[in-house]
TIRO-2110 file (N, C-alpha, C; in Angstrom, 1 decimal):
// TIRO-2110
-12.2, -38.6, 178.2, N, 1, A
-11.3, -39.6, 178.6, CA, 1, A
-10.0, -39.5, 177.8, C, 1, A
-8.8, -39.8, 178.5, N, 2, A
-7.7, -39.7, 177.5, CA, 2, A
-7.2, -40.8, 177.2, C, 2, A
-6.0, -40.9, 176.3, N, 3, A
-5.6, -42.0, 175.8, CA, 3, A
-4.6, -43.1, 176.7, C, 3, A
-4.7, -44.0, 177.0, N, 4, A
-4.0, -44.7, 177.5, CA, 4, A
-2.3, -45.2, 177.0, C, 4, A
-2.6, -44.5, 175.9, N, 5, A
-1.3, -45.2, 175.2, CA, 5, A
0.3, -44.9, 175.8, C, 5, A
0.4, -43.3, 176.4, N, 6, A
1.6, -43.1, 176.7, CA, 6, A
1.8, -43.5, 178.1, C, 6, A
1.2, -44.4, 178.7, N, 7, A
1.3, -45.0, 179.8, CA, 7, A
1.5, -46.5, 180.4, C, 7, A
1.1, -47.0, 179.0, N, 8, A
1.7, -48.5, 179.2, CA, 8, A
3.2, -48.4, 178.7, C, 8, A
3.0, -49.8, 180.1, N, 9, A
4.9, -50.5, 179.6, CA, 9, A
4.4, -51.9, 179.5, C, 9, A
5.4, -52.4, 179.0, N, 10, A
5.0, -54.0, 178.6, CA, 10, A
5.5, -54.8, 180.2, C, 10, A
5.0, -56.1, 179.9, N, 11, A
5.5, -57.1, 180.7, CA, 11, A
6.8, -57.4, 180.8, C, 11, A
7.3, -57.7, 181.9, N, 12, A
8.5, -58.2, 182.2, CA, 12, A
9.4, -56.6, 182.7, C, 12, A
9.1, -55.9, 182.6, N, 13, A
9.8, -54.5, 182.5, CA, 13, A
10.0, -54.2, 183.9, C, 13, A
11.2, -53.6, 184.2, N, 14, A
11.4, -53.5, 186.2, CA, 14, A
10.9, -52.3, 186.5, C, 14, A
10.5, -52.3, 187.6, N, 15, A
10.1, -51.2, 188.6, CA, 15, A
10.1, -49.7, 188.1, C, 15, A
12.2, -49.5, 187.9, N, 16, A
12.4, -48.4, 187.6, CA, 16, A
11.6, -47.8, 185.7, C, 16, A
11.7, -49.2, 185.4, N, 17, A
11.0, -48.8, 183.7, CA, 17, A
9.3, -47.7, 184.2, C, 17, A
8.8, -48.7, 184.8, N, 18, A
7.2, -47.8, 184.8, CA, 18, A
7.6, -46.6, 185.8, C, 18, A
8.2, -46.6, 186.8, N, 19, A
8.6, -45.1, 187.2, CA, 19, A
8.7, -44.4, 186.3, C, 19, A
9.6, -44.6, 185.4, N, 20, A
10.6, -43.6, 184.4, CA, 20, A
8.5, -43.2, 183.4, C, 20, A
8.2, -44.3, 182.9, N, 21, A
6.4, -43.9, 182.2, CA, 21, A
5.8, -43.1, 183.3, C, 21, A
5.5, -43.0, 184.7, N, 22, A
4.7, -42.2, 185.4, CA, 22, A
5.2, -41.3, 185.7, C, 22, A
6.8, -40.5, 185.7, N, 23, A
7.3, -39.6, 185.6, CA, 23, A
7.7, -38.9, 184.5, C, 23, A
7.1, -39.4, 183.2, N, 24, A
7.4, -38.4, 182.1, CA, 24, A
6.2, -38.3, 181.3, C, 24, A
5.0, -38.9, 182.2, N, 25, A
4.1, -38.8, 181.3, CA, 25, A
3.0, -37.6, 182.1, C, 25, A
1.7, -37.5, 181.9, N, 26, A
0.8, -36.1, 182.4, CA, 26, A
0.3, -36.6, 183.6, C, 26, A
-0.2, -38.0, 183.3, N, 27, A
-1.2, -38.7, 184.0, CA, 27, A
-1.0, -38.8, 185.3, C, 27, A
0.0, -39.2, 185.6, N, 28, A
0.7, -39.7, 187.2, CA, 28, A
0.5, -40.9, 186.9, C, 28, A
1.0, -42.1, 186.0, N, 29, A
0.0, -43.1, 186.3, CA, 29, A
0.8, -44.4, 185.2, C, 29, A
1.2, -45.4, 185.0, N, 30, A
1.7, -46.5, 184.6, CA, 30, A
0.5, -47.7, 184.8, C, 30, A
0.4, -48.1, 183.4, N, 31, A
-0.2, -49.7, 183.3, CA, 31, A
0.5, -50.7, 182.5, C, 31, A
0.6, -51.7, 183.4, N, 32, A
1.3, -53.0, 182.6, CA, 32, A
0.5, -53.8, 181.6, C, 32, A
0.4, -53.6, 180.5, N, 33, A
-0.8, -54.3, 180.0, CA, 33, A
-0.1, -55.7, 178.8, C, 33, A
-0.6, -56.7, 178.7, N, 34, A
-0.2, -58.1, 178.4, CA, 34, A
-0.4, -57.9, 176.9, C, 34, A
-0.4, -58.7, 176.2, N, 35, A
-0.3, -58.6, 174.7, CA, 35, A
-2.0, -58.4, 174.0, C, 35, A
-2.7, -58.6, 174.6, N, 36, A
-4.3, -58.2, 174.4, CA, 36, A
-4.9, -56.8, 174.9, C, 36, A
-3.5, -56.0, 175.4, N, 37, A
-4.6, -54.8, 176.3, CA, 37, A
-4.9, -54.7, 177.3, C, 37, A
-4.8, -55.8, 178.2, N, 38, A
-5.6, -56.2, 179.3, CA, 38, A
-4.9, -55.6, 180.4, C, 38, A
-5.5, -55.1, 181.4, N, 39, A
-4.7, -54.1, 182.3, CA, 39, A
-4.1, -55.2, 183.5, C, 39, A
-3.0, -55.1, 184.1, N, 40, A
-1.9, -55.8, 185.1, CA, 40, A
-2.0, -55.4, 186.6, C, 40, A
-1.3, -54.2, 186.2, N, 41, A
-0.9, -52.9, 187.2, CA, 41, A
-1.3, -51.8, 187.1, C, 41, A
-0.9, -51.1, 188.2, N, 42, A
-1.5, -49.5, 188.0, CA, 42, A
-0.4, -48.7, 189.0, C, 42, A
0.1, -47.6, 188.2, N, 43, A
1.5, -47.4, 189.0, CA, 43, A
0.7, -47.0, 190.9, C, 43, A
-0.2, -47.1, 191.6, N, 44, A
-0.8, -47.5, 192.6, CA, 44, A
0.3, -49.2, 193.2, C, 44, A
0.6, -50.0, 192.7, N, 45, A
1.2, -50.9, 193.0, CA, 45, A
2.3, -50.9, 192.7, C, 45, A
2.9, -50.1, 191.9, N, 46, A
4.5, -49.7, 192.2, CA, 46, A
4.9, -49.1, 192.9, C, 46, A
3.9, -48.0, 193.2, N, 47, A
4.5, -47.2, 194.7, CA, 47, A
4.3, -48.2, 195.9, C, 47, A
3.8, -49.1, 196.0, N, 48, A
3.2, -49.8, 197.2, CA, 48, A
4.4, -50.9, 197.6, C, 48, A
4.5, -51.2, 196.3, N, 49, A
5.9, -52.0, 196.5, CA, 49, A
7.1, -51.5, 197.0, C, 49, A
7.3, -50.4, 196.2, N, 50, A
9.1, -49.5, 196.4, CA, 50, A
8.6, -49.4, 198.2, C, 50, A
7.5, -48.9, 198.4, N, 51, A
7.5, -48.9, 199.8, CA, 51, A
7.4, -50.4, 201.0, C, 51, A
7.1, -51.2, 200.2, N, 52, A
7.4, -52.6, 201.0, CA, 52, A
8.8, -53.1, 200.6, C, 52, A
9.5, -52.1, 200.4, N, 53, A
11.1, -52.5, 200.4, CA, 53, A
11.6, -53.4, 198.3, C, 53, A
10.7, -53.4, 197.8, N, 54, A
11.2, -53.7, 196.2, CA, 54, A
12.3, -52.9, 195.7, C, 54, A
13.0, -53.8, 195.1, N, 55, A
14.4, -52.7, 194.4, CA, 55, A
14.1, -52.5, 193.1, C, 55, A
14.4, -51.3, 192.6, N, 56, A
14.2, -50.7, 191.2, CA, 56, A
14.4, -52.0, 190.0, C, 56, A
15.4, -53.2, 190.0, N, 57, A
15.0, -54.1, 189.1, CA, 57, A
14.2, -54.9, 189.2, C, 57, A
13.9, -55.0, 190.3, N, 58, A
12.6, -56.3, 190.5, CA, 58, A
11.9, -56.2, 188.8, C, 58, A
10.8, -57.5, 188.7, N, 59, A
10.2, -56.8, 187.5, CA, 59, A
8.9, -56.6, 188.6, C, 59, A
8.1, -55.9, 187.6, N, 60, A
7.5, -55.1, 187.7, CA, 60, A
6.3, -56.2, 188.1, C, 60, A
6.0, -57.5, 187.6, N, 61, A
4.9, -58.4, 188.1, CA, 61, A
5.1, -58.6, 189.2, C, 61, A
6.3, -58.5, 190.1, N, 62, A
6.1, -59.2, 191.3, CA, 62, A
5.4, -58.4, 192.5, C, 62, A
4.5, -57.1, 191.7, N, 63, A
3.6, -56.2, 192.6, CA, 63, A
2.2, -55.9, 191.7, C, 63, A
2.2, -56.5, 191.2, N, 64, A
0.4, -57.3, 190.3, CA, 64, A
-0.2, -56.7, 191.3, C, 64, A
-1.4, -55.9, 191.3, N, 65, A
-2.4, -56.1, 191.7, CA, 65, A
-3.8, -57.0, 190.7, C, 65, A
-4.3, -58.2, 191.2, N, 66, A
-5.2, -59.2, 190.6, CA, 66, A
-6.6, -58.2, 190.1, C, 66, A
-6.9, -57.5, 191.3, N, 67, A
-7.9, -56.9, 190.2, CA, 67, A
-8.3, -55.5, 191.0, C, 67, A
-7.7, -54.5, 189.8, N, 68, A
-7.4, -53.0, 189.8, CA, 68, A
-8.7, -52.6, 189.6, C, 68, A
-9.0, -51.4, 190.3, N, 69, A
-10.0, -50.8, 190.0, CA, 69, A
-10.0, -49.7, 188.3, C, 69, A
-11.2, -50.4, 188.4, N, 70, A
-11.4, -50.0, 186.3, CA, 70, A
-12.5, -49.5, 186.4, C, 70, A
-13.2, -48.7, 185.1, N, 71, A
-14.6, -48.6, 184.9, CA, 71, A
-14.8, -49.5, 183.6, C, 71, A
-16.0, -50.1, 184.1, N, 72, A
-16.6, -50.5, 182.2, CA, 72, A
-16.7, -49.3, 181.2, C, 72, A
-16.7, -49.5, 180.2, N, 73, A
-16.8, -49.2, 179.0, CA, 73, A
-18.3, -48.6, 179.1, C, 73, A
-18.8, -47.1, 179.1, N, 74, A
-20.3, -47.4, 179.2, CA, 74, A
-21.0, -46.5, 180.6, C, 74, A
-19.9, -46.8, 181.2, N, 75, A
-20.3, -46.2, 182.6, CA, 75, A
-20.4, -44.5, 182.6, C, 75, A
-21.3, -44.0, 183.2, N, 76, A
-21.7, -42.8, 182.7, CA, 76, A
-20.2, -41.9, 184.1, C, 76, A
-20.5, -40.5, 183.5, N, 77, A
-19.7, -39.8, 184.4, CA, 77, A
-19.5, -39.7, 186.0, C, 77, A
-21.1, -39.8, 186.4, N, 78, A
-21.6, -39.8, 188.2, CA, 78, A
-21.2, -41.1, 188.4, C, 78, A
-21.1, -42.5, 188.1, N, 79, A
-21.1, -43.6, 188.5, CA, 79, A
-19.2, -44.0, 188.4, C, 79, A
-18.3, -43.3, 187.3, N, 80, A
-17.2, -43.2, 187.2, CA, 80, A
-16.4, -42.6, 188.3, C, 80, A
-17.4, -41.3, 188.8, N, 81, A
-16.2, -40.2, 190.3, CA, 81, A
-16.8, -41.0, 191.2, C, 81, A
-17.8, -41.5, 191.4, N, 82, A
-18.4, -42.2, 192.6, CA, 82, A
-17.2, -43.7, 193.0, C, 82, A
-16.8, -44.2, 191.9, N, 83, A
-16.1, -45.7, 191.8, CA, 83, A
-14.4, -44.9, 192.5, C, 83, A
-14.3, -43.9, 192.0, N, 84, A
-13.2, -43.4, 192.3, CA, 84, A
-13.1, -42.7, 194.0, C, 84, A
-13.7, -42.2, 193.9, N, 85, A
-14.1, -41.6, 195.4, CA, 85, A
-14.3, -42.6, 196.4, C, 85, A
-14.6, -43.8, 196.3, N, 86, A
-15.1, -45.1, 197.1, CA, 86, A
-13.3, -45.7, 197.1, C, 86, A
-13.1, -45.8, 196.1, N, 87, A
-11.9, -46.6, 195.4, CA, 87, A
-10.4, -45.8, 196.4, C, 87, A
-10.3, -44.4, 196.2, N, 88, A
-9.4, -43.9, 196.9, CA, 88, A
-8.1, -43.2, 195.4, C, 88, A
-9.0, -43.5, 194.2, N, 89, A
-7.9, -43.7, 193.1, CA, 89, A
-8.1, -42.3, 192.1, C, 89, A
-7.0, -41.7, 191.9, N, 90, A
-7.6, -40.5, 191.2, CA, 90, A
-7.3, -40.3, 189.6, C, 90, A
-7.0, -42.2, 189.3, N, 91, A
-6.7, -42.0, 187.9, CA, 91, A
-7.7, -43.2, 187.9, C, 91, A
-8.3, -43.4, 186.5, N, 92, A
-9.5, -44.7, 186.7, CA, 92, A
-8.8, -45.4, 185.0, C, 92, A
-8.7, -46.4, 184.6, N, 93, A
-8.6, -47.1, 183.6, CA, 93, A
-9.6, -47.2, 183.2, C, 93, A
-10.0, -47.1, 182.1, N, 94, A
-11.3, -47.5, 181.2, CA, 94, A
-11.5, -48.4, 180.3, C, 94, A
-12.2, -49.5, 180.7, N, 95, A
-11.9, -51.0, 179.8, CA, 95, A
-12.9, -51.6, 179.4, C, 95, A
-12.8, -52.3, 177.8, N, 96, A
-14.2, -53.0, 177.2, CA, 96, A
-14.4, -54.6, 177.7, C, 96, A
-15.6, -55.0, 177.1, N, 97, A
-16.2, -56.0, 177.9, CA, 97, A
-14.6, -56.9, 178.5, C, 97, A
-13.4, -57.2, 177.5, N, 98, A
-12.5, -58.0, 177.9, CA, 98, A
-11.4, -57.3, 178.6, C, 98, A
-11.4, -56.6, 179.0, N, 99, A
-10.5, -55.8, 180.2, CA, 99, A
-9.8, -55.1, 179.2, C, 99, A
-9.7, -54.9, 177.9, N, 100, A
-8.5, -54.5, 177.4, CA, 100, A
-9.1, -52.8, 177.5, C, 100, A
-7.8, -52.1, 177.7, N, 101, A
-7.6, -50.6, 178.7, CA, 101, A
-8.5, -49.5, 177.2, C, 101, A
-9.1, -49.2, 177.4, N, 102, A
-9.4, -47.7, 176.4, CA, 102, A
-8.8, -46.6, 176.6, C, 102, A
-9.1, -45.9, 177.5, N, 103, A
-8.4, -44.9, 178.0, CA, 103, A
-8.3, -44.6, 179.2, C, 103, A
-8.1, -43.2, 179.7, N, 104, A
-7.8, -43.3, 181.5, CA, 104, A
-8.8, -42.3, 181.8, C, 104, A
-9.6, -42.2, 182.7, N, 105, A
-10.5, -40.9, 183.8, CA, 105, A
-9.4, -40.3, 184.7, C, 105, A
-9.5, -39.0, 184.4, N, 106, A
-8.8, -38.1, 185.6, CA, 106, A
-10.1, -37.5, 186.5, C, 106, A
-9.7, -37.8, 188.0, N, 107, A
-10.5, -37.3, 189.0, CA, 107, A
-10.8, -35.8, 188.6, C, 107, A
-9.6, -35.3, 188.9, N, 108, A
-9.9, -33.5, 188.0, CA, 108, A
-10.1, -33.4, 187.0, C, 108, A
-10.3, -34.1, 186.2, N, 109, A
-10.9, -33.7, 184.9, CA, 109, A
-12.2, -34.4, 184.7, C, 109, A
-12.9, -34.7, 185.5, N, 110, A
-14.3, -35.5, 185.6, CA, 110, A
-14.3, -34.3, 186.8, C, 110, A
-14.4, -33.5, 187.6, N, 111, A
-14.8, -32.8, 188.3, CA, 111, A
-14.6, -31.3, 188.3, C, 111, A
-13.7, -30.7, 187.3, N, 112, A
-13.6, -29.7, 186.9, CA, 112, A
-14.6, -28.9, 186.7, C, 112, A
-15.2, -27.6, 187.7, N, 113, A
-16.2, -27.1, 186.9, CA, 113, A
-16.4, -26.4, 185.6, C, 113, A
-17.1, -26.4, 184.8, N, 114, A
-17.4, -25.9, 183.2, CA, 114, A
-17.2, -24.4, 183.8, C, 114, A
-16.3, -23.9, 182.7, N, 115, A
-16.3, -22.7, 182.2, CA, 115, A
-17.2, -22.1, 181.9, C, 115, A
-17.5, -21.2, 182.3, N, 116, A
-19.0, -20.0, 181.9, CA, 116, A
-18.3, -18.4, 182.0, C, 116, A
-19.0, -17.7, 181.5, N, 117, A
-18.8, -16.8, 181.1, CA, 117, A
-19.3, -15.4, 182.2, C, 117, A
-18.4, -14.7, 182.5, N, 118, A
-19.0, -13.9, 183.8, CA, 118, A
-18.8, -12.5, 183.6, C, 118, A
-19.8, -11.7, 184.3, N, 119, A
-20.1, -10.5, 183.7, CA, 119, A
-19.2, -9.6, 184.7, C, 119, A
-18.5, -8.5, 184.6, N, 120, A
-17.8, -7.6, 185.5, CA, 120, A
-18.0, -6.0, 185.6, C, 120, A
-18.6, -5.7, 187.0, N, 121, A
-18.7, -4.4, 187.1, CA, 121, A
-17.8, -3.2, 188.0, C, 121, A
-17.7, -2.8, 187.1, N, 122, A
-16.3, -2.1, 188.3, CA, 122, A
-17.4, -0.4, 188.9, C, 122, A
-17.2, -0.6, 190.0, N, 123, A
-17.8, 0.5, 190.7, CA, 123, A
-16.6, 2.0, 190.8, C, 123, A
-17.3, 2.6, 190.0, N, 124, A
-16.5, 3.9, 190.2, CA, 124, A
-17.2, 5.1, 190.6, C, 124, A
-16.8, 6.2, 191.3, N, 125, A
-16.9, 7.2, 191.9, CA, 125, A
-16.8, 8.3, 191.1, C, 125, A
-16.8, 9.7, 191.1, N, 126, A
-16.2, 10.6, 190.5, CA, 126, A
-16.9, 11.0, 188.9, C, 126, A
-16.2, 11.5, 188.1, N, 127, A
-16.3, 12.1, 187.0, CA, 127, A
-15.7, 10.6, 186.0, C, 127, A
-14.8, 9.8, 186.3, N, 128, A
-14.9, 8.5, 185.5, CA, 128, A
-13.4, 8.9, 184.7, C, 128, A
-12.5, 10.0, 184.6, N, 129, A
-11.7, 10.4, 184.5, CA, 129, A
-10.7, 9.3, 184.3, C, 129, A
-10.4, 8.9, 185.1, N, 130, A
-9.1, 7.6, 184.9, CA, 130, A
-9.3, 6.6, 184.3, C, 130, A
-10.6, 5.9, 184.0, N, 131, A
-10.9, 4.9, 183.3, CA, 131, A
-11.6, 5.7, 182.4, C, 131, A
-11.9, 6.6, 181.5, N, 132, A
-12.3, 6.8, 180.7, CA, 132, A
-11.7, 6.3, 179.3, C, 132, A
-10.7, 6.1, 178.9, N, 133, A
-10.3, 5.2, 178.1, CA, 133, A
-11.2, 3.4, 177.5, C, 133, A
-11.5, 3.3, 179.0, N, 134, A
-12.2, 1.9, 179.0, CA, 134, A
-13.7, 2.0, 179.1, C, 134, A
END
């Protein structure tokens, strides 16, 4: 899970502010979170707005989604891509019993396959002459 920190903006902050957070940050991804932590928005509702016609100073509440898809605190990894894959969302917020944000689930990074270690045989012909060095 990563850290949620470089991705909140505070309340009251316009449109163009959380763009400016989802464009300089890794995530793809902007949350508005209130003075407790508690998650608002999810840049998911600022794109949704610019596209229902919002202008870059609007602030940023007046495209709230009431209740953003989150995981509890707890929730194992299969039940986390399952909420996301249902959900349509490829960033997941991660929050304790009182909504306040922990960190974020990346789709690709919850489905990434593990690195393993692979063996390589190179088929050669001949006397071995050109690759003999190796």
């Amino acid at each position: 899970m990563r850290s949620a920190d470089p991705v909140r903006v505070a309340p009251g902050c316009r449109v163009a502010e959380a763009i400016a957070v989802i464009d300089a940050g890794q995530l793809g991804l902007a949350g508005v979170c209130d003075r407790t932590d508690r998650l608002i928005v999810t840049d998911v509702d600022v794109r949704k707005g610019v596209l229902r016609g919002m202008r870059l100073d609007d602030p940023v509440e007046t495209i709230m989604c009431p209740q953003p898809s989150v995981a509890p605190a707890g929730t194992t990894r299969e039940e986390r891509i399952g909420l996301m894959l249902r959900t349509g969302v490829r960033q997941l917020p991660v929050v304790d019993r009182e909504g306040r944000v922990l960190g974020v689930e990346i789709l690709k990074d919850l489905t990434a396959a593990a690195p393993r270690e692979t063996e390589v045989v190179v088929m050669a012909g001949g006397r071995g002459r050109r690759l003999r060095p190796l």
